[in-house]
DSSP file (Angstrom, degrees, kcal/mol; ACC not computed):
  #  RESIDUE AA STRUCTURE BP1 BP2  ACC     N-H-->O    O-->H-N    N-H-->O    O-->H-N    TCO  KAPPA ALPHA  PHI   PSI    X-CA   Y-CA   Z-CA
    1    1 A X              0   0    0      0, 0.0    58,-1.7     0, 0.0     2,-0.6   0.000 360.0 360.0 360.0 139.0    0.0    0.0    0.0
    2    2 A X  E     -A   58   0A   0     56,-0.2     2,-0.3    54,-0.0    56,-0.2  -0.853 360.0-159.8-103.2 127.4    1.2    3.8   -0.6
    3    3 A X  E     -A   57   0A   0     54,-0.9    54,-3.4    -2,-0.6     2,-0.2  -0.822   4.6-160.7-107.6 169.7    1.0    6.2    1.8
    4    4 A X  E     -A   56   0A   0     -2,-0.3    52,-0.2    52,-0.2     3,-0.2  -0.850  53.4  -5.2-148.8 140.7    1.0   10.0    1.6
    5    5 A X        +     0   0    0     50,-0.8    50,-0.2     1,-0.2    51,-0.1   0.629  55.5 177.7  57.8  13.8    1.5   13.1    3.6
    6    6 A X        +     0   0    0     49,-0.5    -1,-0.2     1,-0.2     3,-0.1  -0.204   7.8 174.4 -60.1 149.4    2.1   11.8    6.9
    7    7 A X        +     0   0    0      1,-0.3     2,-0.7    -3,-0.2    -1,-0.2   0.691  68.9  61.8-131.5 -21.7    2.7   15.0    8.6
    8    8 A X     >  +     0   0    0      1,-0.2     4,-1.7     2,-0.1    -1,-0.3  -0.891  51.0 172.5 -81.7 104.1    2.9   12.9   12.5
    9    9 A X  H  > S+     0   0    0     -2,-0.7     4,-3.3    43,-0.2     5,-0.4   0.958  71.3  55.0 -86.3 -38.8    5.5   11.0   11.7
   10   10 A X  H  > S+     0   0    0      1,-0.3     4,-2.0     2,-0.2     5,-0.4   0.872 107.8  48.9 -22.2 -85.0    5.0   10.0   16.1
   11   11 A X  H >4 S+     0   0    0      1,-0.3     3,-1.0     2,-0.2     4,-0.4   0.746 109.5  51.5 -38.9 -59.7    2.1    9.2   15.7
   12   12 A X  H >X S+     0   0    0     -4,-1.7     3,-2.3     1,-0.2     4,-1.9   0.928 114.0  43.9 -23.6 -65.8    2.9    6.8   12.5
   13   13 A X  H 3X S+     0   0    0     -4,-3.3     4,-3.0     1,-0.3    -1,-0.2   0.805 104.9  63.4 -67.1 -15.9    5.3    5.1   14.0
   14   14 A X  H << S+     0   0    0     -4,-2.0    -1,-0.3    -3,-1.0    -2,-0.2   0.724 108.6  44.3 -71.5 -21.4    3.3    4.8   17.2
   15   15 A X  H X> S+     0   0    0     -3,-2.3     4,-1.2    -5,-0.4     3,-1.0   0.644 105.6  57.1-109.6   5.7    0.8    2.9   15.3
   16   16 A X  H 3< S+     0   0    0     -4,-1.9    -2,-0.2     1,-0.3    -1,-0.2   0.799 103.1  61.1 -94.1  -7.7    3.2    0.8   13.5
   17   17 A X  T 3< S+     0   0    0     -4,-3.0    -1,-0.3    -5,-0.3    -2,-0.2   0.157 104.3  50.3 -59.3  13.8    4.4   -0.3   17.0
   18   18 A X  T <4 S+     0   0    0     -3,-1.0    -1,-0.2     3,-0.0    -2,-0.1   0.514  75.9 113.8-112.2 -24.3    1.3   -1.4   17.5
   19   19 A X     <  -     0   0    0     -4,-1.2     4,-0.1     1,-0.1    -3,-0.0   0.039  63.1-142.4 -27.8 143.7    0.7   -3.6   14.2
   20   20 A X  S    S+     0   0    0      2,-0.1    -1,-0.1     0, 0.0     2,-0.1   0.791  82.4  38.1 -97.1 -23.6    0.5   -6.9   16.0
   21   21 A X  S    S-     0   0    0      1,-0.1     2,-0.1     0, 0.0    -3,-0.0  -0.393 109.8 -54.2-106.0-153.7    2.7   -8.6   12.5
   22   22 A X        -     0   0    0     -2,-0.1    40,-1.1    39,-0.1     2,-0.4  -0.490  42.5-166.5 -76.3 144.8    5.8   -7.2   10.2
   23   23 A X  E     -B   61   0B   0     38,-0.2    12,-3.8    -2,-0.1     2,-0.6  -0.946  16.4-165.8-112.3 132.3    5.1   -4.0    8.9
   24   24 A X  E     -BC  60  34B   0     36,-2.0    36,-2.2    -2,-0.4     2,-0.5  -0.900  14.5-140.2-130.2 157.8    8.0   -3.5    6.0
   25   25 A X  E     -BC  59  33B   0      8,-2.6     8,-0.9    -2,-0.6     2,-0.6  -0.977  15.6-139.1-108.2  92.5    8.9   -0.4    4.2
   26   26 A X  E     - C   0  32B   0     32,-3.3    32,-0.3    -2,-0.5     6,-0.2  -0.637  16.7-160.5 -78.2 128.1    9.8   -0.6    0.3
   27   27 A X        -     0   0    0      4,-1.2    30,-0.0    -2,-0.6     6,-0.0  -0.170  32.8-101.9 -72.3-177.9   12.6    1.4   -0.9
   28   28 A X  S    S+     0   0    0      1,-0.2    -1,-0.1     2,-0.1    -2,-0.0   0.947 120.3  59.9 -49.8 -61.3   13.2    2.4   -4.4
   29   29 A X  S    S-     0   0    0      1,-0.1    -1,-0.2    -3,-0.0    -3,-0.0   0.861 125.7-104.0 -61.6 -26.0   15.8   -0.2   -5.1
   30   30 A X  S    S+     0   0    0      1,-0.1    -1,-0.1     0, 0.0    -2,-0.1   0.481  74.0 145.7 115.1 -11.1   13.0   -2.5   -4.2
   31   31 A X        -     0   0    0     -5,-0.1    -4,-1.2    -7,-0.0     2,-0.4   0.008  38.9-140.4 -52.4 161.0   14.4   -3.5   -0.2
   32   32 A X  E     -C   26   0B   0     -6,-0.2     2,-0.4    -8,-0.1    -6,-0.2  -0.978  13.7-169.5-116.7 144.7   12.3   -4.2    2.6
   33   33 A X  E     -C   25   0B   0     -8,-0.9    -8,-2.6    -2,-0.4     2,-0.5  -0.961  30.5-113.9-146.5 147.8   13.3   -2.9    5.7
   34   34 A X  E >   -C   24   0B   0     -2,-0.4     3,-0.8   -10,-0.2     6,-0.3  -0.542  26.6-162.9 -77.4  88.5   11.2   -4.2    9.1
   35   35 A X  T 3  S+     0   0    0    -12,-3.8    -1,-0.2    -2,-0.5   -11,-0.2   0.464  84.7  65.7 -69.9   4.6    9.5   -0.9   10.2
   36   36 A X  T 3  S+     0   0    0    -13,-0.3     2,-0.4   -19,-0.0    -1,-0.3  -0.278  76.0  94.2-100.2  33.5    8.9   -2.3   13.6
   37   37 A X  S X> S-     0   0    0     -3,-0.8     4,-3.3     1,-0.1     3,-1.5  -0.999  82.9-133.6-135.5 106.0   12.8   -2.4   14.3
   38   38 A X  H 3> S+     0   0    0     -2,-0.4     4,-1.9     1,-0.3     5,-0.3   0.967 104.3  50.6 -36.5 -63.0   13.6    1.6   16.3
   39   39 A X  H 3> S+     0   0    0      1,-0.2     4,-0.9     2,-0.2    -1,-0.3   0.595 104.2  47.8 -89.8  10.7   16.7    1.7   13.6
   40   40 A X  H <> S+     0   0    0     -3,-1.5     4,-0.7    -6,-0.3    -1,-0.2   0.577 113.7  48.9 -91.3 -25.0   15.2    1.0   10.5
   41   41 A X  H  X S+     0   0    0     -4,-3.3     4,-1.8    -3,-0.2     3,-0.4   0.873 114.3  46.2 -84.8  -9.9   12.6    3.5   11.4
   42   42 A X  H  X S+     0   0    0     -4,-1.9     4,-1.7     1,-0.2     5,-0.3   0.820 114.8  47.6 -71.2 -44.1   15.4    6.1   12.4
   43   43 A X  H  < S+     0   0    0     -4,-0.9    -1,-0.2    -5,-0.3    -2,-0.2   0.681 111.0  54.5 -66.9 -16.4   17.2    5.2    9.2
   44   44 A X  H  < S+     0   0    0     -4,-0.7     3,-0.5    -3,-0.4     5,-0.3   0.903 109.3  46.6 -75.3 -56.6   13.8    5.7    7.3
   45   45 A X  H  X S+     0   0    0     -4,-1.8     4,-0.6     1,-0.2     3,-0.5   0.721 106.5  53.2 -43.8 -38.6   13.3    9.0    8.6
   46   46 A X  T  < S+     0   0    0     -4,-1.7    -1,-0.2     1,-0.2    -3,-0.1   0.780 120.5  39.9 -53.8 -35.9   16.8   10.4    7.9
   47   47 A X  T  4 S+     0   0    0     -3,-0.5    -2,-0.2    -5,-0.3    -1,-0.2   0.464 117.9  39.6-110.2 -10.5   16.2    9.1    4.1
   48   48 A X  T  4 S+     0   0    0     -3,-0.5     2,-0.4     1,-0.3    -3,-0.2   0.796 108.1  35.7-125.9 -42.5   12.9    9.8    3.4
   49   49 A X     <  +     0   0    0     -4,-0.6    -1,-0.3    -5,-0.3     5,-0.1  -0.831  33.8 175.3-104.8 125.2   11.6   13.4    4.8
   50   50 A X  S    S+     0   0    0     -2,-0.4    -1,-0.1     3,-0.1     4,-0.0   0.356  75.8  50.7-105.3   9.8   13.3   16.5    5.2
   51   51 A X  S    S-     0   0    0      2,-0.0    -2,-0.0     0, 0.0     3,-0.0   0.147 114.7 -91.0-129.1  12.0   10.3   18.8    6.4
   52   52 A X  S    S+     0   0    0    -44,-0.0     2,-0.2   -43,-0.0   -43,-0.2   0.559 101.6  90.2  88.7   6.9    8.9   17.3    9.0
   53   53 A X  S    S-     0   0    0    -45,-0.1   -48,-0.2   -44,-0.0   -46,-0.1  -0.675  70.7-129.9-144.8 105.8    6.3   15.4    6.7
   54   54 A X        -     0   0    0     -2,-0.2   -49,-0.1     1,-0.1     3,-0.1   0.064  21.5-167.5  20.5 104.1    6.6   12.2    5.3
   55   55 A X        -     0   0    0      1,-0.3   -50,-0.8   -50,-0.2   -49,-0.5   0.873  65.0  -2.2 -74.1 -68.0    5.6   12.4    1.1
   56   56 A X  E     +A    4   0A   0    -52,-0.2     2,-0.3   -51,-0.1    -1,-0.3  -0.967  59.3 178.5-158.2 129.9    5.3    8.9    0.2
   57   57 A X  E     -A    3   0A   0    -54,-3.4   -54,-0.9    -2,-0.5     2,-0.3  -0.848  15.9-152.8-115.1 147.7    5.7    5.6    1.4
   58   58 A X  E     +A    2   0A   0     -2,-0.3   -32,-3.3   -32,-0.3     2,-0.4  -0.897  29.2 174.3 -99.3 103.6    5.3    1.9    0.4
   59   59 A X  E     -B   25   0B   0    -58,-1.7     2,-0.8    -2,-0.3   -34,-0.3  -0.852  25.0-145.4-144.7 143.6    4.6   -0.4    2.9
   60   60 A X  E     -B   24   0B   0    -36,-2.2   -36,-2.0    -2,-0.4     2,-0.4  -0.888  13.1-173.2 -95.5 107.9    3.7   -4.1    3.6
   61   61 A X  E     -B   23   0B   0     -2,-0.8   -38,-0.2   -38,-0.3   -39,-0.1  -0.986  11.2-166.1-109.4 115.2    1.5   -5.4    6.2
   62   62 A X  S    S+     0   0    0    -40,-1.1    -1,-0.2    -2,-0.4   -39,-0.1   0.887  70.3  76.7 -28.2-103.1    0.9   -9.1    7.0
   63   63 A X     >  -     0   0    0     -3,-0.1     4,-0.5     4,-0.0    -2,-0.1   0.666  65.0-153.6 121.0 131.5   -1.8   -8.7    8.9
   64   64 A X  H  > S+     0   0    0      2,-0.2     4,-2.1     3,-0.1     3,-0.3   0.855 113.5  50.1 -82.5 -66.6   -5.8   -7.9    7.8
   65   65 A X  H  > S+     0   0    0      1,-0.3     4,-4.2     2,-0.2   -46,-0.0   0.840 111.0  49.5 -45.7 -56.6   -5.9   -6.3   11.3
   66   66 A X  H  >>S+     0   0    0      1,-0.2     4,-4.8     2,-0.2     5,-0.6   0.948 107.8  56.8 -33.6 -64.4   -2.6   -4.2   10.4
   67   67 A X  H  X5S+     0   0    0     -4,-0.5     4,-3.5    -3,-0.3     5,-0.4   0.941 105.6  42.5 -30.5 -77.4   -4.0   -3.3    7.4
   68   68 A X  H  X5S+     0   0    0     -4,-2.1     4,-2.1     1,-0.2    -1,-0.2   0.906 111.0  61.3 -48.3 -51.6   -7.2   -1.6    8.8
   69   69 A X  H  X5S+     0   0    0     -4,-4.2     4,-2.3    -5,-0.2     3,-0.3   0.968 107.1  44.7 -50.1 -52.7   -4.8    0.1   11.5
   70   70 A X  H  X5S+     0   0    0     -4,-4.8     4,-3.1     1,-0.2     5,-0.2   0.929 113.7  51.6 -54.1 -43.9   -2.9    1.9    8.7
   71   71 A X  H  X<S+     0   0    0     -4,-3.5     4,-2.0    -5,-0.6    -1,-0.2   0.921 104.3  49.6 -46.8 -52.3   -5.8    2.8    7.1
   72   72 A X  H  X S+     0   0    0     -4,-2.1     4,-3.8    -5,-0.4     5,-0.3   0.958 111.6  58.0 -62.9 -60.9   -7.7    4.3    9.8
   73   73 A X  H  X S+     0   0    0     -4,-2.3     4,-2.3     1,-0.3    -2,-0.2   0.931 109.5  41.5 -42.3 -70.9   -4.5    6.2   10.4
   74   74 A X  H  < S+     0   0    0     -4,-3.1    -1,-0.3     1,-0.3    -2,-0.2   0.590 113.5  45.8 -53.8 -33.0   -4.5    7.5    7.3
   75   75 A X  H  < S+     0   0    0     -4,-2.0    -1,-0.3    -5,-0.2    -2,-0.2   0.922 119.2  45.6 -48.1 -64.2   -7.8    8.3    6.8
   76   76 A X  H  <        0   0    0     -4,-3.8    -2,-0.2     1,-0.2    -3,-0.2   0.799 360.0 360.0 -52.5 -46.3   -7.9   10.0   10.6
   77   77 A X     <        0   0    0     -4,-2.3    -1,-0.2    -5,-0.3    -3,-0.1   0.667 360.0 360.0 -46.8 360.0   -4.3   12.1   10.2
């Protein structure tokens, strides 16, 4: 799924700590990197945003429940 415009990236990450499976991050090159791991979201952040809001993400979620969370989130922000 792509997401857009997060502008709490706290908040984000607060609800992908909460995903109960892996939530993964696609880069460009086509990596994954395990967004429920503290330094792969600190290295995501470094990389991705310089203004304090998030443009666009790709992200994988296991998870139905996961799903819905990100959703909600995203809908809500």
């Amino acid at each position: 799924m792509k997401v857009e415009n997060i502008k709490d990236t706290t908040k984000f990450f607060q609800v992908i700590d909460e995903c109960k499976g892996k939530v993964e991050l696609v880069t460009g090159e086509g990596d994954r990197l395990n967004l429920k791991s503290k330094l792969s979201q600190y290295v995501s952040l470094a990389n991705i945003f310089s203004d304090g809001t998030i443009k666009e993400l790709e992200l994988v979620a296991y998870e139905p429940e996961d799903i819905d969370r990100l959703l909600n989130f995203m809908i809500n922000q």
